[in-house]
C-alpha positions as CSV (number, residue, x, y, z in Angstrom):
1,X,-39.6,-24.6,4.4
2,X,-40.0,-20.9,3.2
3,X,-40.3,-19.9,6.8
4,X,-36.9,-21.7,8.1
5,X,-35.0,-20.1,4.9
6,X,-36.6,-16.6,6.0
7,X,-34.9,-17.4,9.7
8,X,-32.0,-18.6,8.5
9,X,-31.6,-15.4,6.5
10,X,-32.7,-13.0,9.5
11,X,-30.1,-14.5,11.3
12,X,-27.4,-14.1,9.0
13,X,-28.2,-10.8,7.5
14,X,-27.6,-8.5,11.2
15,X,-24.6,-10.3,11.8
16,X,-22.9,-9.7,8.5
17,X,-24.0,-5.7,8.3
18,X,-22.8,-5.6,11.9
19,X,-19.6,-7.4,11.6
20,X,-18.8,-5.8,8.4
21,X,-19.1,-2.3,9.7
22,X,-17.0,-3.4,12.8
23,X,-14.6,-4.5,10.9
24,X,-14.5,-1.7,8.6
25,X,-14.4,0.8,11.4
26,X,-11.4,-1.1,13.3
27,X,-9.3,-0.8,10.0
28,X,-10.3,3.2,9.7
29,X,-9.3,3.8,13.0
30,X,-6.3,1.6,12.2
31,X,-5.8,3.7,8.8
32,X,-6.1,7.1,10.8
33,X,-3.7,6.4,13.8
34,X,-1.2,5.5,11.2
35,X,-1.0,9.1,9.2
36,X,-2.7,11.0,11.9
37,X,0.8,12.9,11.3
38,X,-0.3,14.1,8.4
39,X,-3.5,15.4,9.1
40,X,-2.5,17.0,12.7
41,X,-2.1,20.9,12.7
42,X,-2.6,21.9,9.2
43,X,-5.8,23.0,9.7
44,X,-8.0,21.0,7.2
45,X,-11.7,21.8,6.1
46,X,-14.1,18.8,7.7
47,X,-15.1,18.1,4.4
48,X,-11.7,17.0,3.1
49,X,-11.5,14.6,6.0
50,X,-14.7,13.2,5.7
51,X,-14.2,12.4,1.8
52,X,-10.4,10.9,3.0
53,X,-12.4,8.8,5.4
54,X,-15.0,7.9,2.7
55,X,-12.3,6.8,0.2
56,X,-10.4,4.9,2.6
57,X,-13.5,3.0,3.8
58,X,-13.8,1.7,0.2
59,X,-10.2,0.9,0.0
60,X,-10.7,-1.6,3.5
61,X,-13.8,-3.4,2.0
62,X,-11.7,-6.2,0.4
63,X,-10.6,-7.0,4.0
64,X,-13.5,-6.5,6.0
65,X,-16.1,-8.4,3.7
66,X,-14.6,-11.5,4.0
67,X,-13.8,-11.7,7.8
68,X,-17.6,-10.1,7.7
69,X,-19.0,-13.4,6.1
70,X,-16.9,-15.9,8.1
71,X,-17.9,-14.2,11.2
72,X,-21.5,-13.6,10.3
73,X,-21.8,-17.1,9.1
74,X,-20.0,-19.1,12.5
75,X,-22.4,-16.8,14.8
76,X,-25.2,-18.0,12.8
77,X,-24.8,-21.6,12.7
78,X,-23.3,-21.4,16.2
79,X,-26.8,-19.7,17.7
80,X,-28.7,-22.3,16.0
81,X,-26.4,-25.0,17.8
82,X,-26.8,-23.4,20.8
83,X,-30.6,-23.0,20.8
84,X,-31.0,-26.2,19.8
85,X,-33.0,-25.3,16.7
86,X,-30.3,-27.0,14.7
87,X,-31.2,-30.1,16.0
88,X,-34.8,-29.6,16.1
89,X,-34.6,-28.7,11.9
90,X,-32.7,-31.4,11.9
91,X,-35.4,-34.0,13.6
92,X,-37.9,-32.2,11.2
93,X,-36.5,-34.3,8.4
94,X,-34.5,-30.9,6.7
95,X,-30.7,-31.2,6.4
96,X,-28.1,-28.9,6.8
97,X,-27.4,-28.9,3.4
98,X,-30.8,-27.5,2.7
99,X,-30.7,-25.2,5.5
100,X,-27.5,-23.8,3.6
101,X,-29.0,-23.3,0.7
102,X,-30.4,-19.7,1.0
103,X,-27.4,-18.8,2.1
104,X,-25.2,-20.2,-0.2
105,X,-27.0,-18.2,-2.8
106,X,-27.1,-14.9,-0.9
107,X,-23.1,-15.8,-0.7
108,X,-22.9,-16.3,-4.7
109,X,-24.8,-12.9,-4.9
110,X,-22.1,-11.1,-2.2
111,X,-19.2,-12.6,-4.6
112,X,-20.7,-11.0,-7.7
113,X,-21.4,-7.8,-5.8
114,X,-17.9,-7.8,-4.8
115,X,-16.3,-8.4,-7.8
116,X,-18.2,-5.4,-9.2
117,X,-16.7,-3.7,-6.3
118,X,-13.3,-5.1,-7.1
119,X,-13.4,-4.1,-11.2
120,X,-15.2,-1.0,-11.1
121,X,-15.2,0.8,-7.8
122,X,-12.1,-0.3,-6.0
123,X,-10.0,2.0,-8.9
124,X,-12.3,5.0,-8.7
125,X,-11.7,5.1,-4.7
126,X,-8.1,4.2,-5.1
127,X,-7.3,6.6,-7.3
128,X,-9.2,9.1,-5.1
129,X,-7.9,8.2,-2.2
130,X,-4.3,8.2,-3.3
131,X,-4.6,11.3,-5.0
132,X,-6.1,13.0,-1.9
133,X,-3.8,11.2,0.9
134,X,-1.0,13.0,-1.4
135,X,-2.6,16.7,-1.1
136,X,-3.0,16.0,2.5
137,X,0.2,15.0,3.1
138,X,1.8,17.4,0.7
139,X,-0.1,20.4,2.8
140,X,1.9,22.5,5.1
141,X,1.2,22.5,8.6
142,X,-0.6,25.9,9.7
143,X,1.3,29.1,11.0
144,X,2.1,28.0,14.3
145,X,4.8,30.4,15.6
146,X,5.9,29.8,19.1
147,X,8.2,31.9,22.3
148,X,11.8,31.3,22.0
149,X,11.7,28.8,18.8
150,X,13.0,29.3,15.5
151,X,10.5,29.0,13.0
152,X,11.2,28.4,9.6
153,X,7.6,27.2,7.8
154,X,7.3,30.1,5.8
155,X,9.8,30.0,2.5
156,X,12.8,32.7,2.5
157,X,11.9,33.3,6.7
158,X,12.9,32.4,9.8
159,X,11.3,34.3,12.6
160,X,12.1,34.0,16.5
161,X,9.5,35.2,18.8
162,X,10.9,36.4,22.5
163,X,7.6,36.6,24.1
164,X,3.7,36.3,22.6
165,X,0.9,37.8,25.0
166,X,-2.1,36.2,25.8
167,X,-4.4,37.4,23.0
168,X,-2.0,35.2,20.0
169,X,-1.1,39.0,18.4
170,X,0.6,40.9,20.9
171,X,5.0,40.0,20.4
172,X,8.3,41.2,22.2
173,X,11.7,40.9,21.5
174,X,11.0,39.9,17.5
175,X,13.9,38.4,15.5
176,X,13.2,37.8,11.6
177,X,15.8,37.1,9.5
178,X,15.5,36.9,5.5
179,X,17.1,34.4,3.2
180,X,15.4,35.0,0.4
181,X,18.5,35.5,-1.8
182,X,19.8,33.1,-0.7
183,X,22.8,34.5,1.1
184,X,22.9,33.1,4.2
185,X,22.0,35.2,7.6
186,X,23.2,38.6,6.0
187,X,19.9,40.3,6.6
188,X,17.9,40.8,10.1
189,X,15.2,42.7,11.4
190,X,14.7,43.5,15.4
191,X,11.8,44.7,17.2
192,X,11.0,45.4,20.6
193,X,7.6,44.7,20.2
194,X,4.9,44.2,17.1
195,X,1.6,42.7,16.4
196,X,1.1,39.6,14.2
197,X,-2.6,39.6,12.4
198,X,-3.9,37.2,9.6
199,X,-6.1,38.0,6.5
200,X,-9.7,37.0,6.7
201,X,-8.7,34.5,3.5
202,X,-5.7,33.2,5.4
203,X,-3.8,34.3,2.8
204,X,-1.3,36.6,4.1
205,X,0.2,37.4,7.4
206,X,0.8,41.1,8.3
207,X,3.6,41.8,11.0
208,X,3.5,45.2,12.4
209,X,6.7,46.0,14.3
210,X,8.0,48.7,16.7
211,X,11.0,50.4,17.4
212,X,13.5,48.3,15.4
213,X,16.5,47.9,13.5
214,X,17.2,46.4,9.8
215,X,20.8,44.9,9.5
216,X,21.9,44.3,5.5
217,X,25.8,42.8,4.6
218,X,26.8,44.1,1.2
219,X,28.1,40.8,-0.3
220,X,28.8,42.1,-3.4
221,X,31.9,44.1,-2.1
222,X,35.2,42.6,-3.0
223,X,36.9,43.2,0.4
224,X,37.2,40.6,3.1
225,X,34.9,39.6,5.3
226,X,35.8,41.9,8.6
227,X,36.2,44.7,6.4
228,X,32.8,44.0,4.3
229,X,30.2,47.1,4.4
230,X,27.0,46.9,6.9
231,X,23.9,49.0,6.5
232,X,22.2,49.7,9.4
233,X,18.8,51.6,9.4
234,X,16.0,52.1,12.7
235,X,12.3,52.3,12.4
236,X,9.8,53.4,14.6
237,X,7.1,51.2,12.9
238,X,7.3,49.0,10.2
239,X,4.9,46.2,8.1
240,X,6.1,43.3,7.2
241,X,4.0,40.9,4.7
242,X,3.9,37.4,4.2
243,X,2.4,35.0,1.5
244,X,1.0,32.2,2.6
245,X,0.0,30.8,-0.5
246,X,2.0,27.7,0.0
247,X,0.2,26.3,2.5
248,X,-3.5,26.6,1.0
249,X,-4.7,23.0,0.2
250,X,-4.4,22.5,-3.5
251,X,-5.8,19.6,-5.2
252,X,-3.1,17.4,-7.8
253,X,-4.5,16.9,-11.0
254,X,-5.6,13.6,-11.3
255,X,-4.4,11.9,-14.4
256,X,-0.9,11.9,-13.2
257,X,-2.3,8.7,-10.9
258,X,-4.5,7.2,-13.4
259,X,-2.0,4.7,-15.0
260,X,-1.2,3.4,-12.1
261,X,-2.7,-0.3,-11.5
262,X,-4.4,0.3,-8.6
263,X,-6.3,2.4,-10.5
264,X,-7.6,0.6,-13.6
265,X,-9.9,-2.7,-14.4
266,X,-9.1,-5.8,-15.9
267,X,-9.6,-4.1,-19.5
268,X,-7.0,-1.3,-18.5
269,X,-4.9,-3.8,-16.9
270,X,-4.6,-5.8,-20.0
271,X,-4.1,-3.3,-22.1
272,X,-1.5,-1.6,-19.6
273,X,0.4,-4.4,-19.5
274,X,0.4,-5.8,-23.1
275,X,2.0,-1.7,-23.4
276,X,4.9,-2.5,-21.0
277,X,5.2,-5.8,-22.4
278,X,6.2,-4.7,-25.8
279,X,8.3,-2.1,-24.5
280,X,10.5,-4.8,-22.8
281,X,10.8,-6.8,-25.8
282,X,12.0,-3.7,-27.2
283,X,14.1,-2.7,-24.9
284,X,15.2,-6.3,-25.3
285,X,15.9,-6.1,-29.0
286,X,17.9,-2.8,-28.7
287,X,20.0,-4.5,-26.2
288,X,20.8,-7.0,-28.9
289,X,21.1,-5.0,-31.4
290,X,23.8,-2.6,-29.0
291,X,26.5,-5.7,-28.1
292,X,25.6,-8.0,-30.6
293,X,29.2,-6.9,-32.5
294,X,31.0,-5.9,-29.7
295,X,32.0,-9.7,-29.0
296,X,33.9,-11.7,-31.8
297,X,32.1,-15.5,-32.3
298,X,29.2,-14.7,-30.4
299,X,25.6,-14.0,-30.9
300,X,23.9,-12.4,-27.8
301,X,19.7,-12.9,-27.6
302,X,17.1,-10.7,-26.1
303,X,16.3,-13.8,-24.0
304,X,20.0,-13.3,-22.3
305,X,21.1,-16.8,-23.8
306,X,24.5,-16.8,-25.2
307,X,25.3,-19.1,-28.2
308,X,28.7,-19.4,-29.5
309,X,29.3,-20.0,-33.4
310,X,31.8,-22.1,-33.7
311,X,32.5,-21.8,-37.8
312,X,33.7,-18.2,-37.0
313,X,36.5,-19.0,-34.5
314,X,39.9,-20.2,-35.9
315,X,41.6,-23.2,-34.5
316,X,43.0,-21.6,-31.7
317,X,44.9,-23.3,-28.6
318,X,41.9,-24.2,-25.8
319,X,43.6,-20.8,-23.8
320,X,43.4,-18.0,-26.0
321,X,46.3,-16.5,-24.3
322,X,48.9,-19.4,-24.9
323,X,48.6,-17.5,-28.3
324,X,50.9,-15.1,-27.8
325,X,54.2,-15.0,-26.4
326,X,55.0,-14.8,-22.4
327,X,55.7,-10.5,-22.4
328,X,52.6,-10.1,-25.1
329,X,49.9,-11.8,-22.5
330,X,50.3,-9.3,-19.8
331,X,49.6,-5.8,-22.1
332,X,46.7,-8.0,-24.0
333,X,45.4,-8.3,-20.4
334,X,46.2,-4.9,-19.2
335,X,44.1,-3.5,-22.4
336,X,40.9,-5.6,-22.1
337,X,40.4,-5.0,-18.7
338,X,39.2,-1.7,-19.0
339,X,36.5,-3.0,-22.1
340,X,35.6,-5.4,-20.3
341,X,34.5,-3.7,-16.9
342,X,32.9,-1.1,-18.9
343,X,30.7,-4.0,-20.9
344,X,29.7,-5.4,-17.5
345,X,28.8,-2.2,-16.3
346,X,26.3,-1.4,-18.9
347,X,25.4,-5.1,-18.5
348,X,24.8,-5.1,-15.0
349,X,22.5,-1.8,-15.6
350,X,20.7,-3.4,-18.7
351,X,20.0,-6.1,-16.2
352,X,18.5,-4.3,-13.2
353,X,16.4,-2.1,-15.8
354,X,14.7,-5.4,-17.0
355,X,14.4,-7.1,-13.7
356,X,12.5,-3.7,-12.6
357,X,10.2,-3.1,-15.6
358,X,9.6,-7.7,-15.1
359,X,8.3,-6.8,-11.6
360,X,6.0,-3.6,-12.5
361,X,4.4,-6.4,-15.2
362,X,4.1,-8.8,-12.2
363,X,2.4,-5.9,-10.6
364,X,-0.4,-5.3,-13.2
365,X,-0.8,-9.7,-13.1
366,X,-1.6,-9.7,-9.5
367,X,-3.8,-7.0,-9.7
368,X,-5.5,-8.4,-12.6
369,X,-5.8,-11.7,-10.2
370,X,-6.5,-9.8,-7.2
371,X,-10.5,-8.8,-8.7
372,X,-11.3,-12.6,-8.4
373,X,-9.6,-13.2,-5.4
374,X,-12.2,-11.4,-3.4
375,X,-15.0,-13.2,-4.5
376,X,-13.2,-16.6,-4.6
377,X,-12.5,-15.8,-0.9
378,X,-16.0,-14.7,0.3
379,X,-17.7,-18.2,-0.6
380,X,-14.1,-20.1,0.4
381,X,-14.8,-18.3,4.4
382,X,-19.2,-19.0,4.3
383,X,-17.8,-22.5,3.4
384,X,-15.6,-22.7,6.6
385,X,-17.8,-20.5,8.9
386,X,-21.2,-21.9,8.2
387,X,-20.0,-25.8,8.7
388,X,-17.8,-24.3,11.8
389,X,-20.5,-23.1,13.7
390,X,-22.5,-25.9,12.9
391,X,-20.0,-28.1,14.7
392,X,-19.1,-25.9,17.5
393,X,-22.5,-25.2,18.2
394,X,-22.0,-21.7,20.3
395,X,-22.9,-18.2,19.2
396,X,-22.4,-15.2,20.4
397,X,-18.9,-12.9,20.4
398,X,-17.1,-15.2,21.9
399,X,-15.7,-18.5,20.4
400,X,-17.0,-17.5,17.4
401,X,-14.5,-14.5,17.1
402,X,-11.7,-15.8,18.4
403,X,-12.2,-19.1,15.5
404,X,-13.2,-16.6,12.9
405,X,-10.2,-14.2,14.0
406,X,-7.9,-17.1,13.8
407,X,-9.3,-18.5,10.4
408,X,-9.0,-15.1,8.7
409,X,-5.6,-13.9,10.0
410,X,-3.8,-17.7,9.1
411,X,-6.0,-16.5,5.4
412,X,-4.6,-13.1,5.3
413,X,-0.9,-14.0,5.9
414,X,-0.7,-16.8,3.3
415,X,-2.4,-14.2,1.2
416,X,0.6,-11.7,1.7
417,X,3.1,-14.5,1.7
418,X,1.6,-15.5,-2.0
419,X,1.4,-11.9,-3.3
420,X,4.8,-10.9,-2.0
421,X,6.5,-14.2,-3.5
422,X,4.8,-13.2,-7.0
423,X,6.1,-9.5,-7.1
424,X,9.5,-11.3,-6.1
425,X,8.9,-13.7,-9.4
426,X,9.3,-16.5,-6.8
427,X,5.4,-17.7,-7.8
428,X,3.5,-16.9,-11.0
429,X,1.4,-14.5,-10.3
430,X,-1.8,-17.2,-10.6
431,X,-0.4,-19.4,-7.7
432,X,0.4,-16.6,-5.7
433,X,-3.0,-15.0,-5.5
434,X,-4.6,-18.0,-5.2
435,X,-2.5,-19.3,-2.5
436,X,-4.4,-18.8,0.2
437,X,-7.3,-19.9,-1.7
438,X,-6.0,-23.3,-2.7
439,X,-5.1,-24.0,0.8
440,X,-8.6,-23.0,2.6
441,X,-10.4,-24.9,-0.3
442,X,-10.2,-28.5,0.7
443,X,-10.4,-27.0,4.6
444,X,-14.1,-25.9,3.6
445,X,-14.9,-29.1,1.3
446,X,-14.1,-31.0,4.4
447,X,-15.6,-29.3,7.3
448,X,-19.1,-29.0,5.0
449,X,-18.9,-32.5,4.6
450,X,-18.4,-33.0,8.1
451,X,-21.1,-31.3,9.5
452,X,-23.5,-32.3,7.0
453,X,-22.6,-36.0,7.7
454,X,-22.6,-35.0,11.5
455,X,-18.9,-36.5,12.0
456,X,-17.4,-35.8,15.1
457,X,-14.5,-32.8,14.5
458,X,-13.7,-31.7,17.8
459,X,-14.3,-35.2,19.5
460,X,-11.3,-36.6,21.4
461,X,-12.3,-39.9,21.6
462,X,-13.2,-40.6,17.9
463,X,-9.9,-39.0,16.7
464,X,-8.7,-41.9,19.3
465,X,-10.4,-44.2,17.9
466,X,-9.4,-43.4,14.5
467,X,-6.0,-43.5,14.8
468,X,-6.1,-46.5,16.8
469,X,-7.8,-48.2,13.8
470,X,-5.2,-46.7,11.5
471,X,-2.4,-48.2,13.4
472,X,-3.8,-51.8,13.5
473,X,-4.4,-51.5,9.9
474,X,-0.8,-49.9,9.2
475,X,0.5,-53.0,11.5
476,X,-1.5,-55.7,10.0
């Protein structure tokens, strides 16, 4: 018995570190094709790319672990189908159930692994990865000044190469004009020629430039523009010096992501939102507080209810207006409607301030949800793989992917669907995490029981048969 479980593990273990690694390399690729943008031409350090990479790996796990599993699993099963070993087990008096077993426990162990993962990794790499995506992206390309182009990277600049020689330093025909009091194009230098050369620290960029001009306006003078004074002055050679501070890669402090809920465990996230919880009900109370006597006979909640007190009103006619004489209605209504688009105003913002700060509590819910849903999800997909294979007896990458593919993507999109519908406050934020869950569940309870009870799934002819017995009974 020891020596099947030891197979049985064998086989499941390579598939799983090889599918999960797959996986996780398809969604980096996926990851680095989508913001390879950002990280083309600004001339980052190897180093900050690989720790990008690094964080970003983690980040995928919650995705490639499960589609690992239910992969890993169908190929495992599916081989032993194939090679008939199943059925030779089987003949040896050992169910599936108990060929299962080790792996059903390794699974347990994978869940509490990952939920480890989920609570106290998962917001260390998110809130590195975020913060370091942001440097990256916030990063200025490098100095990449180009014939005939207006350049304009460098702040207060813009420089206009005619003609750059073949070495990168030699330049004709230089244009630079400064806007660095921000007067528009009232100063320019002009150079026949001049030699651009970078610090050893990239740090600053030296121009050197020959036989030239320097044009200045004088904006300050009072007279009109054709009649404004000019300064013109000629060099022979001139050096021109540029900071390039601005586009060194600086890291943001950190803490100013910390808060966020990607970034904390289920500890932080309670605490978090139990914070922005009270500061609704605050926000609430002010409310009521603010228009609770700006409207005669009525008594406005922090709940938004409205309740009318009746003992306040006098016995007035059922329309207010039939109060007051014929020419007395139209100034009453000229007045009011000035109040009253002013109270619906603030109303309206009042509204949208707590529909927004609602959602951002949703958001620390889900995520709260979103540590078990990992775990939850790598025994639901053994549970559907393992039984799979076992039915469709094939291994290998073929049917096996395209079932496990199929199984995972149908999992991922309800998963989406369910999160997106509990940001929206469509779904509490347990039935929308658990969505996808709920649904793949009973899937797994039923294809375990089917291949342990060796019932024909993917027989025609008993699903025939079936239904033809259904019908009889239906008719009888």
């Amino acid at each position: 018995m020891k020596k099947i479980y030891l197979l049985v593990i064998k086989l499941y273990l390579g598939p799983l570190v090889m599918t999960f690694f797959i996986a996780l390399f398809i969604l980096l690729m996926q990851f680095l094709w989508k913001y390879i943008d950002d990280f083309v031409g600004k001339g980052l350090e190897w180093y900050i790319i690989a720790q990008l990479m690094l964080y970003a790996s983690a980040t995928f796990v919650p995705m490639a672990l499960p589609l690992a599993i239910l992969l890993s699993s169908l190929m495992t099963f599916g081989n032993l189908g194939e090679k008939y070993e199943l059925t030779a087990i089987k003949a040896a008096g050992i169910s599936l159930r108990s060929i299962m077993k080790p792996l059903i426990i390794m699974s347990v162990i994978i869940s509490g692994i990952a939920f480890y993962f989920s609570n106290n990794v998962m917001p260390f790499a998110n809130l590195k990865f975020k913060s370091l995506l942001y440097d990256v992206q916030s990063k200025k390309p490098t100095v990449n000044i180009q014939e005939g182009v207006f350049y304009n990277g460098i702040d207060g600049y813009i420089i206009k190469i005619g003609k750059k020689e073949s070495d990168g330093k030699t330049l004709h025909n230089v244009m630079i004009y400064n806007h660095t009091k921000r007067t528009g194009n009232t100063n320019l230098t002009i150079a026949k020629s001049g030699k651009m050369e970078l610090t050893s620290d990239n740090r600053f960029l030296f121009f050197s430039l020959y036989d030239g001009f320097n044009y200045d306006e004088d904006l300050t003078s009072t007279e009109k523009i054709q009649n404004r004074p000019m300064t013109r002055t000629s060099f022979t050679e001139q050096f021109r010096r540029f900071d390039l501070s601005a586009f060194a890669f600086s890291k943001t402090n950190e803490e100013l992501f910390k808060n966020h809920f990607q970034m904390l465990n289920l500890n932080q996230l309670i605490k978090a939102e139990d914070t922005l919880i009270q500061e609704l009900n605050t926000k609430k109370i002010d409310f009521y507080k603010m228009y609770k006597n700006r409207f005669y006979g009525l008594s406005i909640h922090y709940d938004t209810t409205l309740k009318v007190n009746s003992d306040t009103f006098p016995k007035f006619r059922n329309n207010f207006l039939l109060n007051f004489p014929k020419e007395v209605r139209a100034k009453i209504i000229e007045n009011i409607l000035p109040s009253l688009q002013s109270v619906k105003s603030d109303i309206d913002y009042w509204k949208i301030d707590f529909d927004d700060r609602e959602e951002y509590i949703r958001r620390y819910d889900i995520e709260w949800h979103r540590k078990f849903t990992l775990s939850f999800a790598c025994l639901i997909l053994f549970f559907i793989g393992a039984p799979l294979g076992a039915i469709i007896r094939k291994g290998g990458f073929g049917l096996p992917v395209v079932m496990s593919v199929l199984f995972f993507v149908i999992f991922h999109i309800l998963s989406m669907i369910g999160e997106k519908s509990s940001r929206e406050g469509v779904f509490e934020a347990f039935q929308g995490m658990w969505l996808s869950s709920l649904i793949f569940l009973p899937i797994g309870i039923l294809l375990t029981f089917k291949a342990t009870t060796d019932s024909p799934v993917f027989d025609g002819d008993a699903w025939k048969r079936f239904f033809k017995k259904y019908f009889v009974r239906t008719k009888k």
